[in-house]
Steps between C-alpha positions, in 0.01 A plus 500: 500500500443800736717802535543633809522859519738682760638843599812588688457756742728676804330552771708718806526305828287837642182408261534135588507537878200776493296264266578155671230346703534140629191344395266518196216614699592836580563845331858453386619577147759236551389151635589128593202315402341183670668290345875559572633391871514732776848638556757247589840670531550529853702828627848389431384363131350847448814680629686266244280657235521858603896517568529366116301830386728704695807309323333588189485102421284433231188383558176305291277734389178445654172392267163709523192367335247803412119393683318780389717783559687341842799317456500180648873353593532147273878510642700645742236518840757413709762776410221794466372376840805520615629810385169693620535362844830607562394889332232492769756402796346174513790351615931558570702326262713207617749204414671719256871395426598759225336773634491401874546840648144552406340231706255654737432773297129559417458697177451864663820430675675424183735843363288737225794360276397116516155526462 
């Protein structure tokens, strides 16, 4: 019977987002490998996803396997991809019902207080 051997780690949204790269062949710290499916939330899915951080819903932590010093994401590519898109303005959130004021709104456009 093997043991497997783990550590539980914080890492801030900042270090994640700087780190991140989308595939396994490039310089990022933080990576989807070959393996897992591209993204497949679509804009409104995403949005979904960020408006529940802003809530302060409670999320699944996400699972990093370390390859030699880079992290490779096991679980959760879907909501780092998304959550690094939308830091880099990659797109305006939309089809939000509880927060719905903020569809449009790219993050930059979002108050200092919210993000």
């Amino acid at each position: 019977r093997r043991e497997a051997r783990y550590v539980v780690t914080d890492l801030s949204v900042e270090l994640v987002v700087s780190k991140f790269r989308d595939e396994a062949e490039t310089e990022g710290d933080i990576y989807v490998p070959e393996y897992q499916r591209s993204l497949a939330w679509n804009e409104e899915q995403s949005s979904y996803f960020i408006e529940s951080l802003i809530l302060r819903v409670p999320v699944p932590p996400v699972f990093l396997y370390d390859v030699e010093g880079r992290l490779e994401i096991v679980d959760g590519s879907q909501r780092i991809r998304s959550l690094v898109r939308y830091l880099r303005d990659g797109f305006a959130l939309r089809g939000l019902e509880k927060l719905d004021i903020l569809n449009g709104y790219h993050f930059a456009d979002l108050p200092p207080s919210v993000q």
